[in-house]
C-alpha positions as CSV (number, residue, x, y, z in Angstrom):
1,X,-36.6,23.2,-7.2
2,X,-33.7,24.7,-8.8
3,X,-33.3,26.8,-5.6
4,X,-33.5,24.1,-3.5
5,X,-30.7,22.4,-4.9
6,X,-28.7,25.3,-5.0
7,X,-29.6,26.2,-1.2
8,X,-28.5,22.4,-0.3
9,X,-25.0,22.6,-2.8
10,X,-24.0,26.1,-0.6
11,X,-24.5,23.9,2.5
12,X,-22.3,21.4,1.6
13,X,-20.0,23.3,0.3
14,X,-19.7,25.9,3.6
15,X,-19.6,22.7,5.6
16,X,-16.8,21.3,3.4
17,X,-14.8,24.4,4.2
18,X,-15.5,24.8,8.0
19,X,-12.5,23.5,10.0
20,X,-12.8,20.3,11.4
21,X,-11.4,18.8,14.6
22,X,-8.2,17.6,14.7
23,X,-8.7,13.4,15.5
24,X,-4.9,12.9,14.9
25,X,-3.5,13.1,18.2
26,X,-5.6,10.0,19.0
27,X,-4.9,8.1,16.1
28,X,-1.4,8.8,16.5
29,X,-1.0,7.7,20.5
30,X,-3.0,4.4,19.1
31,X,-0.4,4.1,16.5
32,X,2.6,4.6,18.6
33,X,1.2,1.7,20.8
34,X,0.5,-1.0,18.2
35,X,4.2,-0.1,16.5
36,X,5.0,-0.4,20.3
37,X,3.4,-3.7,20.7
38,X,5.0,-4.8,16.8
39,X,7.8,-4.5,17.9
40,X,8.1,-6.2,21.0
41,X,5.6,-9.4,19.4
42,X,8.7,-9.4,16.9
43,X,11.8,-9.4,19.7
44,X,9.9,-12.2,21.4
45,X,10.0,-14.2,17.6
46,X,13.5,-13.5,17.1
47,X,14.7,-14.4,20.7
48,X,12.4,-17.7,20.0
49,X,13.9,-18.5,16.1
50,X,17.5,-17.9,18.0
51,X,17.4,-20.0,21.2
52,X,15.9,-22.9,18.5
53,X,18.3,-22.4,16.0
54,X,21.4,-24.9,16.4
55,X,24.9,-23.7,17.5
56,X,27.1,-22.9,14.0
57,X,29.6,-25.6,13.9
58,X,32.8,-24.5,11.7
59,X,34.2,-28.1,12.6
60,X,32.3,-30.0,9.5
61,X,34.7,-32.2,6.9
62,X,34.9,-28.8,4.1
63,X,35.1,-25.9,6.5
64,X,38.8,-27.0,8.9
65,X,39.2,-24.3,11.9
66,X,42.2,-21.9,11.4
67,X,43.5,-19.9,8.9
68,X,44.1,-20.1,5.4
69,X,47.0,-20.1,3.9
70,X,46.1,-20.0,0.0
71,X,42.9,-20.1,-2.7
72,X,43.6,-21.8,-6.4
73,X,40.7,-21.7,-8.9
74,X,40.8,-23.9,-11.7
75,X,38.3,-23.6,-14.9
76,X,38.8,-24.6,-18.5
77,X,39.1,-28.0,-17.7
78,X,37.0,-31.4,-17.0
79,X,36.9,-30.4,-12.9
80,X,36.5,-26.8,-12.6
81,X,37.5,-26.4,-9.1
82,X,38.0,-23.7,-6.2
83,X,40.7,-25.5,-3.5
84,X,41.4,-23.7,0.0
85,X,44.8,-24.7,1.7
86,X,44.6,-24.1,4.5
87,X,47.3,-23.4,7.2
88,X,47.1,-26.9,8.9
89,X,47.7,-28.7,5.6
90,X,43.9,-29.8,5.2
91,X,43.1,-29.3,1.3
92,X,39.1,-28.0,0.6
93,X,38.2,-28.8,-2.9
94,X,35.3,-27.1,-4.2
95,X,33.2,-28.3,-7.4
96,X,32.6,-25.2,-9.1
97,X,30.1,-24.6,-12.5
98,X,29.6,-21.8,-14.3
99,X,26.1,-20.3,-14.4
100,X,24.7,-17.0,-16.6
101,X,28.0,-15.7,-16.6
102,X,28.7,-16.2,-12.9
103,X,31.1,-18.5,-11.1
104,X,29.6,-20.4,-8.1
105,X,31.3,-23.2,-6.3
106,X,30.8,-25.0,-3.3
C-alpha cells in the first residue's frame, strides 16, 4: 500500500513539473477584444449622457457674463459673505458658512 501511494505521489509530482502548454495567447486576443468592445460600449454612453445633457448657461441671475473686476470676503460678522464685482457693475453676493475648518460659499 505504502508503495502504491508513493508510486501515485511521484506521478503527480513529475506531472506537476512537466511543461505545460502555453493557453495565453488565446486568452489574451479574447481579452484584447472584450477591452475592445468596453471601450467602445462606453464611447457610445458618453456620446449618449452628452447629447442629453443640457447646454451650460453662464447667463443665470449669480453667474453675469464678462469679466471680473474684484472678490471681497467678509467673515466675523452676522452675514459672512463672498461678493464678485464684476466689470459690468453687477454685484454677486455669496452666503458663505464655515464648516470643519473650511470656508464654502455659494
Amino acid at each position: 500500500m505504502a508503495i502504491a501511494c508513493s508510486a501515485v505521489m511521484a506521478a503527480s509530482l513529475i506531472g506537476a513539473c512537466q511543461q505545460r502548454s502555453e493557453v495565453q495567447p488565446t486568452t489574451d486576443i479574447s481579452r484584447d477584444a472584450q477591452i475592445t468592445k468596453l471601450k467602445t460600449r462606453l464611447d457610445q454612453l458618453e456620446r449618449r449622457v452628452s447629447e442629453s445633457m443640457p447646454e451650460a448657461d453662464d447667463s443665470g441671475e449669480r453667474v453675469p457674463p464678462g469679466p471680473i473686476q474684484s472678490i471681497t470676503f467678509r467673515s466675523g460678522t452676522a452675514d459672512d459673505r463672498l461678493r464678485i464685482y464684476w466689470e459690468d457693475g453687477k454685484v454677486s453676493s455669496l452666503p458663505c458658512t464655515l464648516e470643519q475648518g473650511t470656508w464654502a460659499c455659494g
